[in-house]
PDB file with one MODEL, atoms N, CA, C and O in Angstrom:
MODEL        1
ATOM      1  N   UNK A   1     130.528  -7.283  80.420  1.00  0.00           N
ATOM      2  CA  UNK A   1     131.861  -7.017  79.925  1.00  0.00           C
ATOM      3  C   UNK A   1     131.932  -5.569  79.414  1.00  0.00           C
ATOM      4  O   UNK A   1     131.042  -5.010  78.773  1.00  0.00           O
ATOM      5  N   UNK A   2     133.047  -5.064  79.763  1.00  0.00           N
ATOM      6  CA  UNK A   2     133.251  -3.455  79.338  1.00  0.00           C
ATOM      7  C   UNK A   2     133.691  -3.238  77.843  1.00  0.00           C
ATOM      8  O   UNK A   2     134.765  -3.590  77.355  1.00  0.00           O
ATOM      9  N   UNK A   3     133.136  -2.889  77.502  1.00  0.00           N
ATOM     10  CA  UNK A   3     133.240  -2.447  75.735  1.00  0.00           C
ATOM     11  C   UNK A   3     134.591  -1.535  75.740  1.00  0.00           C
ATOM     12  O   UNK A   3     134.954  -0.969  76.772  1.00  0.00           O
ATOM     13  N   UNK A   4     135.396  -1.421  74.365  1.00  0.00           N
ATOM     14  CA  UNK A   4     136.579  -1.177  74.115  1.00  0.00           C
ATOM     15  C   UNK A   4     136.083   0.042  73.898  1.00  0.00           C
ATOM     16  O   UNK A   4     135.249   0.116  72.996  1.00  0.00           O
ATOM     17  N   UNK A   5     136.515   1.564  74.791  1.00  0.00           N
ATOM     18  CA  UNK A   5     136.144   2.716  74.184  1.00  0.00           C
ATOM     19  C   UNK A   5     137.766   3.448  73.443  1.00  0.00           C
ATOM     20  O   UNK A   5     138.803   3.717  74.049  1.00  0.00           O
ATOM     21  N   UNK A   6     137.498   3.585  72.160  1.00  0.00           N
ATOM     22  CA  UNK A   6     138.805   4.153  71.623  1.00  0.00           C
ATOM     23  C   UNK A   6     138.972   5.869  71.503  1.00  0.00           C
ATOM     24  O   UNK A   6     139.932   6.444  70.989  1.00  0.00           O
ATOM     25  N   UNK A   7     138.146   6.313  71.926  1.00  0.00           N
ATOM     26  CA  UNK A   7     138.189   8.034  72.113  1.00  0.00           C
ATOM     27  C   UNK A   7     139.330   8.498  73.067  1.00  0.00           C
ATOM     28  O   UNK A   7     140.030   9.391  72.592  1.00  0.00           O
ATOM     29  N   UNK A   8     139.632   8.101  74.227  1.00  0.00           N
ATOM     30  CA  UNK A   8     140.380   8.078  75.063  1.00  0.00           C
ATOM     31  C   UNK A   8     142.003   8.583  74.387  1.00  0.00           C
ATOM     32  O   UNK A   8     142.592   9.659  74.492  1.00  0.00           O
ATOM     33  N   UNK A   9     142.405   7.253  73.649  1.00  0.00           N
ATOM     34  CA  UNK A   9     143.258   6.683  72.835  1.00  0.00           C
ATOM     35  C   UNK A   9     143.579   8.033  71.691  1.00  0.00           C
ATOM     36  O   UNK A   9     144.600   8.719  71.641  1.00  0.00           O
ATOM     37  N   UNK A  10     142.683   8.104  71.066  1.00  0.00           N
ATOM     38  CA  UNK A  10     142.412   8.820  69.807  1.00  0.00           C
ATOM     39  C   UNK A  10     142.581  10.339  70.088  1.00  0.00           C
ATOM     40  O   UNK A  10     143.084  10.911  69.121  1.00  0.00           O
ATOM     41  N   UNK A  11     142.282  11.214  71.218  1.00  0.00           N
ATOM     42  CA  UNK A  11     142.257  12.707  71.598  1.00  0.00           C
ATOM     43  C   UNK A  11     143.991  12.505  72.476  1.00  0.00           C
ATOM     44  O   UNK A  11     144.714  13.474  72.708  1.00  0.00           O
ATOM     45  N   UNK A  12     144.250  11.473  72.735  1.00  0.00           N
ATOM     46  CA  UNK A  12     145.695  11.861  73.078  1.00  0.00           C
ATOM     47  C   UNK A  12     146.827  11.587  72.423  1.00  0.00           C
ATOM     48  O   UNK A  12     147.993  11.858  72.714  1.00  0.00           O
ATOM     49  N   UNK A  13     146.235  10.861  71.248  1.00  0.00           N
ATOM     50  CA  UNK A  13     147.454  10.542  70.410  1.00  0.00           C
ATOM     51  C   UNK A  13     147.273  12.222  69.098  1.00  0.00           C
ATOM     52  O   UNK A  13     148.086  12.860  68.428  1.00  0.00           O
ATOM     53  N   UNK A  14     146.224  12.280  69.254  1.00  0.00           N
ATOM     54  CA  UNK A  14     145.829  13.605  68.180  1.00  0.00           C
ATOM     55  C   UNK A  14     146.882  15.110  68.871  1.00  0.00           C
ATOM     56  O   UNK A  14     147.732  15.863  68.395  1.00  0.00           O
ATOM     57  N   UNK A  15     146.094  14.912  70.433  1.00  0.00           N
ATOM     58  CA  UNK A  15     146.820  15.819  71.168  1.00  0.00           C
ATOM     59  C   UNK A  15     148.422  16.163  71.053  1.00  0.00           C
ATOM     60  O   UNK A  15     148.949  17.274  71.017  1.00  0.00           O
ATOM     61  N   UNK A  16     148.915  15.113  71.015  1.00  0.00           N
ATOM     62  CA  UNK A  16     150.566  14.977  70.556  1.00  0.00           C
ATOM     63  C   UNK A  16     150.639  15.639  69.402  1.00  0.00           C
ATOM     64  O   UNK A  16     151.257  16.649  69.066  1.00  0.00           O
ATOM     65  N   UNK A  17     149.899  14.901  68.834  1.00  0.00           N
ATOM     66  CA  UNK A  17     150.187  15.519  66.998  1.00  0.00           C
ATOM     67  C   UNK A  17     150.082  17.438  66.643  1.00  0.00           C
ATOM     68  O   UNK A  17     150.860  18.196  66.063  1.00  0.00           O
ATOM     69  N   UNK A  18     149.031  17.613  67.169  1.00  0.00           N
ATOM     70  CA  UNK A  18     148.661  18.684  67.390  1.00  0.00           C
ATOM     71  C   UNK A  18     149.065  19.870  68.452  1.00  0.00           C
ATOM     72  O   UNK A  18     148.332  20.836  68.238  1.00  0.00           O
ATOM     73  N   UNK A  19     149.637  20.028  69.121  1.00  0.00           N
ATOM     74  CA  UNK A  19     149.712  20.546  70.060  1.00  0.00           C
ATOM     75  C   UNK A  19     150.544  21.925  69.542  1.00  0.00           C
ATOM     76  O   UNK A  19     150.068  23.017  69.850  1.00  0.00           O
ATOM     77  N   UNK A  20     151.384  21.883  69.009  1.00  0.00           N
ATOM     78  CA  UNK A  20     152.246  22.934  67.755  1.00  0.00           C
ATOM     79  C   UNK A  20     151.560  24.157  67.588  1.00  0.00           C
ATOM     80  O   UNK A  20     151.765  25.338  67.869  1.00  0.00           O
ATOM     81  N   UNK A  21     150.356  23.249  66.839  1.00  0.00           N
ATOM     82  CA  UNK A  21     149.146  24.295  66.556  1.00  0.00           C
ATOM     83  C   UNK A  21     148.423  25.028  66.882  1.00  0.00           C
ATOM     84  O   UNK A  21     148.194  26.148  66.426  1.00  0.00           O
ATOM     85  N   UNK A  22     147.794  24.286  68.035  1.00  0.00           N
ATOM     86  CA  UNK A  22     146.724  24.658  69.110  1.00  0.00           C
ATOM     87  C   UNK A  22     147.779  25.825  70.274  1.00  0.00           C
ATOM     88  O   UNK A  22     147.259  26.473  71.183  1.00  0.00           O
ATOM     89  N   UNK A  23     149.101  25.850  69.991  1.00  0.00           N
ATOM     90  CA  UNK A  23     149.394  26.750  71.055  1.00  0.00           C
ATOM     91  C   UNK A  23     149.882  28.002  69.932  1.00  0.00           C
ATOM     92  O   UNK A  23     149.962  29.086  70.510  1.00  0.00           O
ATOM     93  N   UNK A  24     150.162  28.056  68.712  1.00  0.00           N
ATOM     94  CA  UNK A  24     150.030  28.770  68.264  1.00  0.00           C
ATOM     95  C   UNK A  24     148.847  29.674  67.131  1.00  0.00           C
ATOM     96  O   UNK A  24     148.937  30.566  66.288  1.00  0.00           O
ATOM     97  N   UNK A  25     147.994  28.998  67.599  1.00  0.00           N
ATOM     98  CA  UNK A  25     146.947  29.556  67.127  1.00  0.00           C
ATOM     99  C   UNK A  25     146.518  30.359  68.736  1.00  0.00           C
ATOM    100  O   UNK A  25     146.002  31.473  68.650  1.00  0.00           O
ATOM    101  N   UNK A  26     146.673  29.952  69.693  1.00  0.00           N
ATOM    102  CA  UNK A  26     146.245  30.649  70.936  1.00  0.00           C
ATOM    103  C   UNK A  26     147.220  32.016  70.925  1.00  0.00           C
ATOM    104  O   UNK A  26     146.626  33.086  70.789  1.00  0.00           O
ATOM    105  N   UNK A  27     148.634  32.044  71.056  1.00  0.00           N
ATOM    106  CA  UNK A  27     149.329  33.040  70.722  1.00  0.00           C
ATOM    107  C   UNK A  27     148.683  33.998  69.705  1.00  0.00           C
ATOM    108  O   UNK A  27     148.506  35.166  70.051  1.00  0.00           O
ATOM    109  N   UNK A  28     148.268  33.535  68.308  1.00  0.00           N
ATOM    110  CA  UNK A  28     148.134  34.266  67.539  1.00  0.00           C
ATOM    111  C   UNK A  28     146.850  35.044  68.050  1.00  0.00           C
ATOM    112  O   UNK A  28     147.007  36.201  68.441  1.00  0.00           O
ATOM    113  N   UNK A  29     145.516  34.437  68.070  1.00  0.00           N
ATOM    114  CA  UNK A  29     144.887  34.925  68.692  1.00  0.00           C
ATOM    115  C   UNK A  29     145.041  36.110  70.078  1.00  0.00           C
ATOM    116  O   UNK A  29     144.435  37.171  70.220  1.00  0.00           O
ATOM    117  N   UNK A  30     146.058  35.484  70.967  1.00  0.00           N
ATOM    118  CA  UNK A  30     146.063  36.776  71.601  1.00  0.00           C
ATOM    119  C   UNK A  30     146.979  37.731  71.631  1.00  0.00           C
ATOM    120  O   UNK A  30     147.007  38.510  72.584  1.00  0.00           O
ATOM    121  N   UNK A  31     147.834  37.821  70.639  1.00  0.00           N
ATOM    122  CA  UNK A  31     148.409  39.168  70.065  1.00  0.00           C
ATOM    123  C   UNK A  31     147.519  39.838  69.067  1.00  0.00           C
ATOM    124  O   UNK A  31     147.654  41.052  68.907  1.00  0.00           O
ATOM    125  N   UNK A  32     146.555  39.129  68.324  1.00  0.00           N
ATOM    126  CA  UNK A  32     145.642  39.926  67.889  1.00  0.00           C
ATOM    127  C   UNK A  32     144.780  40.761  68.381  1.00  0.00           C
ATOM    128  O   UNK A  32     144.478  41.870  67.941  1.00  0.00           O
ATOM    129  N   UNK A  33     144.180  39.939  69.776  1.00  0.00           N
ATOM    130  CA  UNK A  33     142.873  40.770  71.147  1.00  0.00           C
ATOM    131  C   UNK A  33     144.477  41.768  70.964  1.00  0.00           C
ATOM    132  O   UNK A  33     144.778  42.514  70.033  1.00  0.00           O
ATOM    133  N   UNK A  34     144.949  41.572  71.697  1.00  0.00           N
ATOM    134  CA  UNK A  34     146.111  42.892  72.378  1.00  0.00           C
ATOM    135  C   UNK A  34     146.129  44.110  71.590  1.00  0.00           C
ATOM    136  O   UNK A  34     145.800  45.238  71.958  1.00  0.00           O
ATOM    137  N   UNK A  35     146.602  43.691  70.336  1.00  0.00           N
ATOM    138  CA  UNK A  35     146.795  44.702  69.535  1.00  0.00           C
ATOM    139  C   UNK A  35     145.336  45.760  68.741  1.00  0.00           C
ATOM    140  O   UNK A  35     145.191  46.940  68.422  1.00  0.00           O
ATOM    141  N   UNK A  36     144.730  44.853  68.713  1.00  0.00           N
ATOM    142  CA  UNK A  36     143.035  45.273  68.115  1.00  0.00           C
ATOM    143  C   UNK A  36     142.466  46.027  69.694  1.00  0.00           C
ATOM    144  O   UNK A  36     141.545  46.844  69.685  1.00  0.00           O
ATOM    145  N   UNK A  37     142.831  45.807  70.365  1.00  0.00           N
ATOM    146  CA  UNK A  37     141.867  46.037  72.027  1.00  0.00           C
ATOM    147  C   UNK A  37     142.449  47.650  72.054  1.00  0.00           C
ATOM    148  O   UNK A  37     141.616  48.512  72.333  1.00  0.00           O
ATOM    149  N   UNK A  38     143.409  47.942  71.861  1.00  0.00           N
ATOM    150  CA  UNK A  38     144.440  49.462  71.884  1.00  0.00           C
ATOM    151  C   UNK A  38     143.832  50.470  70.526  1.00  0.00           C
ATOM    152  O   UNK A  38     144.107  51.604  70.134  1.00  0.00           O
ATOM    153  N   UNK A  39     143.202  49.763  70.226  1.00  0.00           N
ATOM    154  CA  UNK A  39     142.965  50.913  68.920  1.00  0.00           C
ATOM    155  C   UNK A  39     141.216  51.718  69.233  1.00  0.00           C
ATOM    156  O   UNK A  39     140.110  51.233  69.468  1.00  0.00           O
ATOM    157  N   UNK A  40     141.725  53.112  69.080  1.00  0.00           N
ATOM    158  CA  UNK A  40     140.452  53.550  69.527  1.00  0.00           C
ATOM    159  C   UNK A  40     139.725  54.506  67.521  1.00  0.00           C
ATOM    160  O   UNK A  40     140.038  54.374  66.338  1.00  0.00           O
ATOM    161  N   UNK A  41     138.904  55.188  68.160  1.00  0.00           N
ATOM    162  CA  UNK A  41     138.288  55.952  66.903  1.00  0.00           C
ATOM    163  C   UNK A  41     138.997  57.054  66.106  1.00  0.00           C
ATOM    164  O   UNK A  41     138.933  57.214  64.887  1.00  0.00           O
ATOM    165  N   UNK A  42     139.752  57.862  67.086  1.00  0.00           N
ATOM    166  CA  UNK A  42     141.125  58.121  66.601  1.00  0.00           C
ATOM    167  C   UNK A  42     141.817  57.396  65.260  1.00  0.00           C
ATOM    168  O   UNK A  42     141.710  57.676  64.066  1.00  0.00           O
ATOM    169  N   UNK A  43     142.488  56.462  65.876  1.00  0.00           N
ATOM    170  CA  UNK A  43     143.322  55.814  65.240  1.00  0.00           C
ATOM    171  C   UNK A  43     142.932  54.998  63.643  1.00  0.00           C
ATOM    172  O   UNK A  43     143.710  54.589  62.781  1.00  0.00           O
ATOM    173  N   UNK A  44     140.871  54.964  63.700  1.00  0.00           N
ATOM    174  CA  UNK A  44     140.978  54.558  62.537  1.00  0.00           C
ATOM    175  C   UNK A  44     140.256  55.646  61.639  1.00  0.00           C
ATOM    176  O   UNK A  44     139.853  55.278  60.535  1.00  0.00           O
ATOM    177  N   UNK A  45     140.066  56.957  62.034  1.00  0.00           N
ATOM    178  CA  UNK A  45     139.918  58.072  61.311  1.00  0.00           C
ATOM    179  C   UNK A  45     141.099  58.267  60.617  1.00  0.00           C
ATOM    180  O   UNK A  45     141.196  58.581  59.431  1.00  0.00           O
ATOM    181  N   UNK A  46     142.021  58.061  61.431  1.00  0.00           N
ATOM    182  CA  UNK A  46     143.745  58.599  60.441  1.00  0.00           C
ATOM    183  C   UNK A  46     144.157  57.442  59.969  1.00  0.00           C
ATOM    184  O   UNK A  46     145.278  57.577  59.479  1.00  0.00           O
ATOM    185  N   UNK A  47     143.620  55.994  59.869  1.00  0.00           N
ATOM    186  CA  UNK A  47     144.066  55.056  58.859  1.00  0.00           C
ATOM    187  C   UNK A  47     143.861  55.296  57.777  1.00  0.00           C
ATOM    188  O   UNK A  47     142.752  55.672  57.395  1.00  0.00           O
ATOM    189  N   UNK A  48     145.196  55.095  56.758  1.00  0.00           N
ATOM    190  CA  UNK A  48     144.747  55.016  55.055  1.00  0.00           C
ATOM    191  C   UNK A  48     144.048  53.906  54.710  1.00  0.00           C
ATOM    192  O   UNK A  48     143.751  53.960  53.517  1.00  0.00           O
ATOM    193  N   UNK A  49     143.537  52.615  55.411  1.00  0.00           N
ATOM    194  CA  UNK A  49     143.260  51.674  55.515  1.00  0.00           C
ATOM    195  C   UNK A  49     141.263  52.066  55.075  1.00  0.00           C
ATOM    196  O   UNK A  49     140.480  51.879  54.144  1.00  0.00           O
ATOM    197  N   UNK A  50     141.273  52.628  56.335  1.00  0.00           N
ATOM    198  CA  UNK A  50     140.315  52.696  56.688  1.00  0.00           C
ATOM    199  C   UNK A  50     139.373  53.841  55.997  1.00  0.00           C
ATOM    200  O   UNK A  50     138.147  53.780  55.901  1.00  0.00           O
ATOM    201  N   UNK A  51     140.296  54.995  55.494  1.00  0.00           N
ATOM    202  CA  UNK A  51     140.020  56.283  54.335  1.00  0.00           C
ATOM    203  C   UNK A  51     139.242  55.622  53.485  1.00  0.00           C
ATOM    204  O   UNK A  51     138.020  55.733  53.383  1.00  0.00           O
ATOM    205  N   UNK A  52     140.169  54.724  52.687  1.00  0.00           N
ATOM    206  CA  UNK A  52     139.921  54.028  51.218  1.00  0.00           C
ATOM    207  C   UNK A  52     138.656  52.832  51.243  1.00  0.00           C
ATOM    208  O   UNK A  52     137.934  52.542  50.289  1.00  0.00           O
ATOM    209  N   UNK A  53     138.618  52.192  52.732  1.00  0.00           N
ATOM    210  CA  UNK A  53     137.348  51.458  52.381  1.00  0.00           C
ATOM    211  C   UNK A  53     136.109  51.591  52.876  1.00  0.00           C
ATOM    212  O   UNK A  53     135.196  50.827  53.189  1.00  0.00           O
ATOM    213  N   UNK A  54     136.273  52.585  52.872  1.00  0.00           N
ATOM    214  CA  UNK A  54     134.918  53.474  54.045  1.00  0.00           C
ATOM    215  C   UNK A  54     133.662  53.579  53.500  1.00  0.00           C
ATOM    216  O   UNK A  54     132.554  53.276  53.942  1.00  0.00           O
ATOM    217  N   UNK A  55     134.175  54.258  52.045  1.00  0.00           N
ATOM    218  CA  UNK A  55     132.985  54.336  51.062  1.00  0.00           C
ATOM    219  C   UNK A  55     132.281  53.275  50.526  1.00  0.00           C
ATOM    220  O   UNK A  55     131.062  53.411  50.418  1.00  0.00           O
ATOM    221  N   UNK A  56     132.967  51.915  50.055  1.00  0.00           N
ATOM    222  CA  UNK A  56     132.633  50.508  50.017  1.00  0.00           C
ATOM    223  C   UNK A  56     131.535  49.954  51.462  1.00  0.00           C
ATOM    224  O   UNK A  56     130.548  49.257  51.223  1.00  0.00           O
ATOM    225  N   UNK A  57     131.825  50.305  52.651  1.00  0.00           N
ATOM    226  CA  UNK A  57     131.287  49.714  54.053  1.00  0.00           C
ATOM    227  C   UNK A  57     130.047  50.771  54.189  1.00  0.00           C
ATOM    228  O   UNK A  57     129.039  50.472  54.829  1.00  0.00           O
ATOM    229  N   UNK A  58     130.231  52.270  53.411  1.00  0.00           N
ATOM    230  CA  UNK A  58     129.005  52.907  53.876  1.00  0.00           C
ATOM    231  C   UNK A  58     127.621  52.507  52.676  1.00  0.00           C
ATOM    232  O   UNK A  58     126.403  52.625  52.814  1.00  0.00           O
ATOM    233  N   UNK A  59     128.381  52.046  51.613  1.00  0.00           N
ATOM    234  CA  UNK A  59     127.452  51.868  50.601  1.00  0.00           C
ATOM    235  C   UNK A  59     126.825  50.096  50.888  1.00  0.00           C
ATOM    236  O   UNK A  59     125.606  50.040  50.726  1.00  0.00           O
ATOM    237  N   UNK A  60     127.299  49.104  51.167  1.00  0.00           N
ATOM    238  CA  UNK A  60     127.233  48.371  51.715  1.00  0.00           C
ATOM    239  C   UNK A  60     126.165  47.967  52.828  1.00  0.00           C
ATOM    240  O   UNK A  60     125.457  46.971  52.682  1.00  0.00           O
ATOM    241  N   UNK A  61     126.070  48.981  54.201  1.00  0.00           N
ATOM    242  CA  UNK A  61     125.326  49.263  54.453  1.00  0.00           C
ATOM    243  C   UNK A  61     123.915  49.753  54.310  1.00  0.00           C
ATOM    244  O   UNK A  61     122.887  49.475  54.928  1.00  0.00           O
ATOM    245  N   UNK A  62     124.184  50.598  53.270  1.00  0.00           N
ATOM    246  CA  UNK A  62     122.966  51.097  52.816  1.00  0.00           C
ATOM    247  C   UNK A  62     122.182  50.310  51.852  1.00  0.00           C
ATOM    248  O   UNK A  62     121.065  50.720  51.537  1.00  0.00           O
ATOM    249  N   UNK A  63     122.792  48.887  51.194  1.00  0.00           N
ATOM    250  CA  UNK A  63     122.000  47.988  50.727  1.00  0.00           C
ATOM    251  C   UNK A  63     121.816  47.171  51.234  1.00  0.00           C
ATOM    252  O   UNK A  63     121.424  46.151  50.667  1.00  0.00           O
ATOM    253  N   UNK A  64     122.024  47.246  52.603  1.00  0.00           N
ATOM    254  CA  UNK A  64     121.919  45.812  53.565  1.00  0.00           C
ATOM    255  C   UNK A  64     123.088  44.559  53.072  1.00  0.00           C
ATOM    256  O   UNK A  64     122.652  43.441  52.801  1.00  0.00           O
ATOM    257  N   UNK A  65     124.432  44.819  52.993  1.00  0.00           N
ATOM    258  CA  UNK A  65     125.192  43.824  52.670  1.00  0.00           C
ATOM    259  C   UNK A  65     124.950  42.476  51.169  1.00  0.00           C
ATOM    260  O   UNK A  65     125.593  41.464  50.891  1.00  0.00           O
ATOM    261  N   UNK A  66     123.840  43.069  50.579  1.00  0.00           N
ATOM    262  CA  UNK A  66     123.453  42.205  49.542  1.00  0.00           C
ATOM    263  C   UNK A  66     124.134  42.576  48.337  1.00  0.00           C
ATOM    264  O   UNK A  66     124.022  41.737  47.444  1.00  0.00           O
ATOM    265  N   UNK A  67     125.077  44.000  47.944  1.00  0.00           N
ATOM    266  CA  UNK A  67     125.388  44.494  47.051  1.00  0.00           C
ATOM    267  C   UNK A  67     126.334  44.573  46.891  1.00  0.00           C
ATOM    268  O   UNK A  67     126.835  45.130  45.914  1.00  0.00           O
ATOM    269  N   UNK A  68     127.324  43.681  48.416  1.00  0.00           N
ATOM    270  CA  UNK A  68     128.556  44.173  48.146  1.00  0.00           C
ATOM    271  C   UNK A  68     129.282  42.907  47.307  1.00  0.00           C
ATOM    272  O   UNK A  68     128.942  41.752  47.566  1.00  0.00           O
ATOM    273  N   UNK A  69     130.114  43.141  46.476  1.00  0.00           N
ATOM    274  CA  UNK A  69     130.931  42.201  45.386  1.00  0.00           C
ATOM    275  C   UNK A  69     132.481  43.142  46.035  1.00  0.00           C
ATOM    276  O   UNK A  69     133.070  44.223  46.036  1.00  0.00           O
ATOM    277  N   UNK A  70     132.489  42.326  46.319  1.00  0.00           N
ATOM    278  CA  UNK A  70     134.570  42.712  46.575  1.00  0.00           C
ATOM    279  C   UNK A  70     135.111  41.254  46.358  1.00  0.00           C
ATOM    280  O   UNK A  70     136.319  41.027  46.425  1.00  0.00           O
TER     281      UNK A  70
ENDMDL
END
């Protein structure tokens, strides 16, 4: 006799539930690649972003990531 498998059942009723998500988390994800993929070394020399936390990431480095508290 064939045993009742409920996985079947369970990933397509989830699937319904979910589906909202899972396509906007894919969107989000790939407007992020898009937008992150266009940025070259340029662009984060002239970030103020990137000015201000530079000194934090070089010191950081230089303790092997064990020192940093942010």
């Amino acid at each position: 006799m064939k045993t009742f498998d409920p996985w079947p059942i369970f990933f397509r009723r989830e699937f319904h539930r979910n589906w909202p998500f899972l396509a906007g988390f894919a969107v989000t994800g790939a407007l992020i690649v898009k937008f992150t993929a266009g940025l070259t070394e340029e662009d984060a020399k002239n970030s103020r972003f990137v000015q201000e936390h530079n000194s934090h990431i070089i010191e950081a480095c230089r303790q092997g990531w064990n020192g940093l508290d942010v």
